[in-house]
C-alpha positions, 0 to 999 in steps of 0.5 A, a space after each residue: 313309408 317313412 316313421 316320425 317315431 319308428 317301433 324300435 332303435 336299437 340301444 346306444 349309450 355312447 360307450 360302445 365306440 371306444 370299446 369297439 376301437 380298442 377290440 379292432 385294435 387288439 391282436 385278437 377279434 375272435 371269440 373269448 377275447 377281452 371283452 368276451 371273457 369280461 361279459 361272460 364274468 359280468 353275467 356269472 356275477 349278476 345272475 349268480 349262474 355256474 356258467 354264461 357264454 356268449 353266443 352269436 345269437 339266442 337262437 344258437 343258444 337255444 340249439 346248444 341246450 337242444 345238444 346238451 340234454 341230449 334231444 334225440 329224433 323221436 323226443 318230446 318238447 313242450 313249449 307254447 306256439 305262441 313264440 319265436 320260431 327259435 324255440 322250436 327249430 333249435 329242437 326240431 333240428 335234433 328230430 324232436 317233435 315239438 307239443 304245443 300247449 296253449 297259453 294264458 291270456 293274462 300274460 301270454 306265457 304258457 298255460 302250466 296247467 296244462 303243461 301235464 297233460 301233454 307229458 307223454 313217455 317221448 317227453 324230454 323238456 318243456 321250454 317255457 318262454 317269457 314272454 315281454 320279459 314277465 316270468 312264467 310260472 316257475 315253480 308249477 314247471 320246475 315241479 312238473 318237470 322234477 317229478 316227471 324228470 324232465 329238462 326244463 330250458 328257458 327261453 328268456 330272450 326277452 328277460 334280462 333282468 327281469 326276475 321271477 320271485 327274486 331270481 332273473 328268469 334264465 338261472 331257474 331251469 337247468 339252462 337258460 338263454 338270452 337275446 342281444 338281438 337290436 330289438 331286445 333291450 340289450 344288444 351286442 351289435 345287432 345280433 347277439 346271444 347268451 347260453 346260462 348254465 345253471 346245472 354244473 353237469 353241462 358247464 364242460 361240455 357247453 364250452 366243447 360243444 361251442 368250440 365245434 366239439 374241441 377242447 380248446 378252452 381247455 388247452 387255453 386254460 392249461 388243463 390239456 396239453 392239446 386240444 382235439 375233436 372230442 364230441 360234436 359241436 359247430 361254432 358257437 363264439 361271437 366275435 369279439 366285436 360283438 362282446 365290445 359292443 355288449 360291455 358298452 351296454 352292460 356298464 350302463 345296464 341299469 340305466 336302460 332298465 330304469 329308463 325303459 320301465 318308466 316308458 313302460 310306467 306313463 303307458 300304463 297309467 295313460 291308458 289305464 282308464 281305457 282298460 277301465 272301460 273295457 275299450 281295450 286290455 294291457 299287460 298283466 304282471 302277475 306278483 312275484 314277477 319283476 318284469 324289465 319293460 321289454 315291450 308295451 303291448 294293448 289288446 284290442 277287441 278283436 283282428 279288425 280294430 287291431 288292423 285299424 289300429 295300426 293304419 291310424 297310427 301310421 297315420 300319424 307316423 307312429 310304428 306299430 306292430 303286432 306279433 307273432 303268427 302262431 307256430 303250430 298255424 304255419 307250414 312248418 309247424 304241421 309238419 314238425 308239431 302237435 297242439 295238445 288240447 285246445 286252442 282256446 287262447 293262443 290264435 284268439 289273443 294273437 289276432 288281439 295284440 298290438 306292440 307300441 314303440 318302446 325304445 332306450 332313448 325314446 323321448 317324453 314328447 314321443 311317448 306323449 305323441 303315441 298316447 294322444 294317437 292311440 287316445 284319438 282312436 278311441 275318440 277321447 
């Protein structure tokens, strides 16, 4: 099936090429060249964070947090099921079990208060996720986590420049990560990551643990005269392609942003009256949260008009999709996982979702086409 107007294209701003060419032409193409340490100077500046390394993806990011607080077989991690199997893998491969709570149905973010009741004395972290890029909310956890001394790691994959009470989502907790993957708003050719460190006692021991337990950063700094096997680690750099491909974006952030929320903005006030009449639900940004037009999601009444949905959109040509399975529904996830307390909303709103095309560059008459399709459906 071939789409007039697919799900997602990938960001492209023009820039890219020329910074590509100059990184392949340069005596250096691993990581932390030129335009590595330039991203990474980029978002210690823009977030304000003590550290920002890039990763070859958010899901090396997320494992590098599950090595820095010291995830030990037998640990605790709260998160929702409701996610990306990252999240949870990147503690599952350090022999934690993972706690599934369930979560809100207004945002799709974990429910905070049900975070405590799952605390028990194995717990080491919660992981909230912000999901479409809207803030979970961060003071309940960091409260929660400060009173039970517990890690709280954000899986902001979703989120750049999103912010929460007027901090980007990712500098809240004490490491935070982003996604370049070609979905995300963002990318750095495809696949692509960023680790924040907002608690200084990580920062030295991030950079060893990305260079494959060494202290090279060190030795290229001066600080060492050599550099050596100092703890454990793999290899966490992306190469410098990646960070070209990424500044290209980065110069032009803004203008993604603004042209994403105004996709996001003729959505929402297209569809509104539908809400209205109680033929579907759309997204909630709750106050305090500057959200960055991720995604457009609806929800439908139930999995069977969803179904529907998406076949007369095909119809039509037009590429939606839903979303997550729940984790603690999968295989894998009765294996490694728990859900504490009730599944009250995680399955029952999953089975509702529905993503409508959203991408950089998405044209006027392409929004109109998918806002006459979904209007018809509803036989308006």
């Amino acid at each position: 099936m071939t789409y007039s107007i697919p799900f997602n294209k990938p960001p492209y701003t023009g820039n890219e090429e020329q910074y590509l060419l100059n990184a392949v032409r340069s005596e250096k193409i691993s990581g932390d060249g030129f335009y590595g340490r330039k991203c990474q100077a980029w978002f210690e500046k823009f977030l304000g964070c003590p550290k920002a390394l890039l990763t070859p993806s958010c899901t090396h990011a997320l494992e590098m947090a599950a090595f820095l607080i010291g995830i030990q077989p037998g640990d605790e991690v709260i998160m929702p099921s409701y996610t990306f199997v990252s999240t949870a893998n990147a503690f599952v491969l350090r022999g934690a079990k993972i706690v599934f709570v369930d979560i809100r149905p207004d945002t799709m973010n974990i429910d905070e208060s049900l975070v405590e009741q799952a605390i028990t004395s194995k717990t080491r972290a919660i992981v909230p996720v912000h999901y479409a890029g809207v803030g979970c909310d961060m003071d309940a956890i960091m409260d929660i986590a400060d009173r039970y001394g517990l890690f709280v790691v954000e899986d902001a994959a979703q989120a750049m420049m999103s912010r929460y009470k007027n901090r980007h989502l990712g500098t809240i907790g004490h490491i935070g990560a982003y996604s370049f993957h070609e979905t995300k708003n963002y990318t750095s050719g495809g696949e692509g990551g960023l680790l924040i460190i907002n608690d200084k006692q990580f920062s030295e021991r991030a950079e060893i643990i990305r260079e494959k337990g060494t202290n090279r950063s060190q030795f290229f700094r001066g600080m060492v005269d050599k550099y050596s096997w100092v703890d454990i680690g793999s290899s966490y750099l992306p190469s410098e392609l990646q960070a070209a491909y990424l500044w290209g974006q980065l110069e032009k952030a803004e203008e993604i942003n603004t042209s994403r929320l105004q996709i996001w903005q003729r959505y929402y006030e297209a569809f509104n009256y539908l809400e209205d009449r109680k033929l579907l639900a759309l997204p909630n940004i709750p106050q305090g949260c500057v959200h960055n037009a991720h995604m457009f999601y609806l929800k439908t009444k139930d999995l069977s008009e969803r179904n529907a949905l998406i076949e007369h959109l095909k119809k039509d040509k037009i590429m939606a999709v839903f979303h997550y399975i729940p984790l603690h529904s999968a295989a894998a996830g009765k294996k490694f996982s728990r859900f504490n307390g009730v599944d009250k909303y995680t399955t029952l709103e999953s089975e509702r979702l529905l993503r409508l095309p959203m991408y950089f560059g998405m044209t006027e008459g392409e929004v109109g086409r998918v806002i006459t399709s979904v209007n018809a459906f509803y036989e308006i």
